[in-house]
MARKEMI-690839 format. One record per residue (C-alpha): residue in one letter; x, z, y. Coordinates in steps of 0.1 Angstrom, whole numbers. Layout:
% residues N
{drense "A",{X,Z,Y}}
...
***
This chain:
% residues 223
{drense "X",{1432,1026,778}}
{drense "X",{1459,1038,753}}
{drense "X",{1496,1041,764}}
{drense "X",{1508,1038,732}}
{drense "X",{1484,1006,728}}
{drense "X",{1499,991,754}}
{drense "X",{1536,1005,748}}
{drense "X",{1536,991,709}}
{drense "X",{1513,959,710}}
{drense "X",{1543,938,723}}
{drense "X",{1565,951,693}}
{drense "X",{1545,931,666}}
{drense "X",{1508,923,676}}
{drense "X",{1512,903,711}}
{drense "X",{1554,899,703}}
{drense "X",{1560,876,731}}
{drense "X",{1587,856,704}}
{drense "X",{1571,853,670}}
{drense "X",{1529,856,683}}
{drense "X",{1525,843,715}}
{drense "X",{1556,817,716}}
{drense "X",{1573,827,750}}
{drense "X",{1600,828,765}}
{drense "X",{1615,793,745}}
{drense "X",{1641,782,763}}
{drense "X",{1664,816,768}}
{drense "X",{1655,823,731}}
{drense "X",{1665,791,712}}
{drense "X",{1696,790,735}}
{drense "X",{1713,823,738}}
{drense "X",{1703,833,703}}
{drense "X",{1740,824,685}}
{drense "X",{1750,857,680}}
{drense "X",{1732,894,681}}
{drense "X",{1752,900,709}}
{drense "X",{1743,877,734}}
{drense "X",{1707,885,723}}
{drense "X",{1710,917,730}}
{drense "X",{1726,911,760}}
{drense "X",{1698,890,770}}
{drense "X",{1670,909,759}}
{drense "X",{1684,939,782}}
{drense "X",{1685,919,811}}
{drense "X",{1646,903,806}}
{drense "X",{1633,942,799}}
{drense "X",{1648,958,830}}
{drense "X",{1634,927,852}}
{drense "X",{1597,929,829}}
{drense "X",{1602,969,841}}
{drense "X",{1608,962,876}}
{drense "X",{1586,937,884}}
{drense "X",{1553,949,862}}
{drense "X",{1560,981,883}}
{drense "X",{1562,966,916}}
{drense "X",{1533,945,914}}
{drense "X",{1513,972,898}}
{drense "X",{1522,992,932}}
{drense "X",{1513,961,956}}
{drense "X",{1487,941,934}}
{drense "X",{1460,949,961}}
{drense "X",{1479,943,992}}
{drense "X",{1486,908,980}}
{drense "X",{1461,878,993}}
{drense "X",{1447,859,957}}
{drense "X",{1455,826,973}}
{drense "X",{1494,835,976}}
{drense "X",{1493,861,943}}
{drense "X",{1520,838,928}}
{drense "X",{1545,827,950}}
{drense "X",{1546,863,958}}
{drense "X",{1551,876,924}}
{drense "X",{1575,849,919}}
{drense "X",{1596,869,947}}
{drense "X",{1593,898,933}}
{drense "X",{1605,891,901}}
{drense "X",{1638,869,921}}
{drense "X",{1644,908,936}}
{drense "X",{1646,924,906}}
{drense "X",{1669,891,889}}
{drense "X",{1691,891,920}}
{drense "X",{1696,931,911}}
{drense "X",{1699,926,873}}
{drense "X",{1725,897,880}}
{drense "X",{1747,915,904}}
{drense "X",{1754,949,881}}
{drense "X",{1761,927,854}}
{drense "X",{1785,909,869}}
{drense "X",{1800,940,880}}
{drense "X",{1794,958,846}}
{drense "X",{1789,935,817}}
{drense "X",{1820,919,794}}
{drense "X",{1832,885,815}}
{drense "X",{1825,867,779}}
{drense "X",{1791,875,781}}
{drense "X",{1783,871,818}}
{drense "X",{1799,835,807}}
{drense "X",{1778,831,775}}
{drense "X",{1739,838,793}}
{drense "X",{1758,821,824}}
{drense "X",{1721,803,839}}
{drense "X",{1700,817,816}}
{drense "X",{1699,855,838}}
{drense "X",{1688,834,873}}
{drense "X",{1661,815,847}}
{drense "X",{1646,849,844}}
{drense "X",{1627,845,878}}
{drense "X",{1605,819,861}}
{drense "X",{1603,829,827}}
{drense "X",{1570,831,810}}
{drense "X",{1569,863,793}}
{drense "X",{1578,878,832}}
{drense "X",{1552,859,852}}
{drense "X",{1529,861,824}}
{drense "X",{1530,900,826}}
{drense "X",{1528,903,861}}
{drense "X",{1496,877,862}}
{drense "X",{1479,894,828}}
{drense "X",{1486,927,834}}
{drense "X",{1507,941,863}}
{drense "X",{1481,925,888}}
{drense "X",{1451,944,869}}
{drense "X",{1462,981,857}}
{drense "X",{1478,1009,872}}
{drense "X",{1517,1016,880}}
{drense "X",{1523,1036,844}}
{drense "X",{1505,1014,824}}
{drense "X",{1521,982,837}}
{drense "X",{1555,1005,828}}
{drense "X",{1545,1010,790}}
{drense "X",{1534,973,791}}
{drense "X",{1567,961,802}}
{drense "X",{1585,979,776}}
{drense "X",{1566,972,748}}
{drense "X",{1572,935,759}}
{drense "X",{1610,935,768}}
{drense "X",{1613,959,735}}
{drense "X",{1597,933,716}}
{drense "X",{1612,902,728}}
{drense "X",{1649,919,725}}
{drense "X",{1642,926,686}}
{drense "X",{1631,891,679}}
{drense "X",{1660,879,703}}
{drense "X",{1684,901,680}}
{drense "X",{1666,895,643}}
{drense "X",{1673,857,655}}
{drense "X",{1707,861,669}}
{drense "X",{1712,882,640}}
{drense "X",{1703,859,611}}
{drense "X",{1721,830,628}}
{drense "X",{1751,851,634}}
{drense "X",{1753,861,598}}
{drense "X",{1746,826,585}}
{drense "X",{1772,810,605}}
{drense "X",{1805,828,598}}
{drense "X",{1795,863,577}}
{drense "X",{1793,886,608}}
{drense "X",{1772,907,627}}
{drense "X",{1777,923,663}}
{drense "X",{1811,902,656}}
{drense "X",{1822,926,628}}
{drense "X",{1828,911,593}}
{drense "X",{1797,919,571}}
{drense "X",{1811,893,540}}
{drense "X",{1846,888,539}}
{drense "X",{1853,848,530}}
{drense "X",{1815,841,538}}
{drense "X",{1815,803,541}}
{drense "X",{1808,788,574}}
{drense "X",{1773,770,582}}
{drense "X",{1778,756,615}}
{drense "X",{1743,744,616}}
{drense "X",{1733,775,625}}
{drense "X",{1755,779,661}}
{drense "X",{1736,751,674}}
{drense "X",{1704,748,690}}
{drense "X",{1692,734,652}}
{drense "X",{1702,762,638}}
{drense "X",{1678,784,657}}
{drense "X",{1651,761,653}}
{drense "X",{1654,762,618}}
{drense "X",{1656,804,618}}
{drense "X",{1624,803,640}}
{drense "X",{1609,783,618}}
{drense "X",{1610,804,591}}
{drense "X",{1606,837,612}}
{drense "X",{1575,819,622}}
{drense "X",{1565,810,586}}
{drense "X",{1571,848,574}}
{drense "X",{1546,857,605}}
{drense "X",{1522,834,594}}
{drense "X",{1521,838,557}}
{drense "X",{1520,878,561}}
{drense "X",{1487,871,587}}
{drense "X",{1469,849,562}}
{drense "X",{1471,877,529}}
{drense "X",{1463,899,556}}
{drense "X",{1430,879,562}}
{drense "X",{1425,874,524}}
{drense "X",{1426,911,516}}
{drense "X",{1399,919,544}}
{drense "X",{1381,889,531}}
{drense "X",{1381,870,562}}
{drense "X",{1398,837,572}}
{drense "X",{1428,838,594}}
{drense "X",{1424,817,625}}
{drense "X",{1457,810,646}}
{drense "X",{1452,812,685}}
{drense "X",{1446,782,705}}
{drense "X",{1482,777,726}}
{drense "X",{1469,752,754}}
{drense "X",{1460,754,791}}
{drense "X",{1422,756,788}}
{drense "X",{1430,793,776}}
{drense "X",{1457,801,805}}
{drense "X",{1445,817,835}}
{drense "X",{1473,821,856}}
{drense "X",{1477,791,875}}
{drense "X",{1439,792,883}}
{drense "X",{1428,808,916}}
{drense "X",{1410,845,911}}
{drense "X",{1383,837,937}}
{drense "X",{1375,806,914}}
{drense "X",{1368,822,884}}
***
């Protein structure tokens, strides 16, 4: 197994945002600005850190019938810590802004997913690389979509003034906004896939998102 396979897949190849279409809900909502995305992808990393590396450590002292209700605690530890020292640490605006969003971590996708895929099957370090790559990559689509709709809605980035007199598109502050921006993030993805495919002279094939292909609700003794 390669480190930096596992350290750089979630960047671009298995991107947890623009590939494999996780993690929804926190990134449709919190995307308004590249703040609060960044902000939120910190918070995700250090729990996908945590908990990959805690259920590395434990994977085989934990029954398969009870694998996910345990994980499930594991990942509420590491939330519980995240929560607290940003409370404590992190601007009141933004504590304010991710407000539910940082306890919805516990049952995000990209988290359990992680643990279930590959915490639960590989060894402490490697789980380590794998939650980086992950949290790494889901922070940079977090902030190229905060970003974009930050930029489109009032000419700023990181709240500094990029275009002076940029006109406002309040489309783009709203949870249409960011559906739009995905959209075409998603587009970009696709498009650059298929000429991919064309140049190697094969046909691109987009993966199958549906339960038939998820594993992690199914019990390992069963399969």
């Amino acid at each position: 197994m390669s480190v930096m396979k596992e350290l750089v897949k979630g960047i671009w190849k298995e991107n947890p945002v623009l590939v494999l279409m996780l993690g929804m809900c926190p990134t449709l909502a919190v995307s308004s600005s590249a703040k609060n995305a960044l902000g939120m992808g910190i918070a995700t990393t250090c729990v996908l850190l945590g908990s990959n590396l805690a259920i590395s450590l434990v994977r085989k002292a934990i029954p398969s019938k009870v694998r996910i209700p345990c994980y499930i605690v594991i990942i509420a530890v590491f939330v519980t810590i995240v929560e607290m020292l940003m409370n404590a640490y992190a601007p009141a605006e933004l504590n304010k802004t991710l407000g539910i969003y940082i306890p919805l971590i516990v049952v995000n996708c990209i988290v359990l997913g992680r643990a279930e895929a590959f915490a639960s099957k590989n060894g402490a370090f490697a789980s380590l690389m794998d939650g980086i790559g992950m949290g790494l990559g889901f922070t940079l689509a977090l902030m190229a979509l905060g970003g974009v709709r930050e930029f489109l809605s009032g000419g700023t980035f990181f709240e500094y003034e990029v275009v002076p007199g940029w006109p406002s598109f309040l489309l783009f502050k709203f949870p249409a906004g960011a559906f739009i921006v995905l959209a075409v993030f998603l587009a970009i993805n696709n498009h650059h896939k298929i000429r991919k495919a064309e140049r190697e002279g094969t046909t691109y094939m987009p993966p199958e998102l549906n339960c038939a292909r998820c594993h992690i609700c199914a019990d390992k003794d069963d399969k």
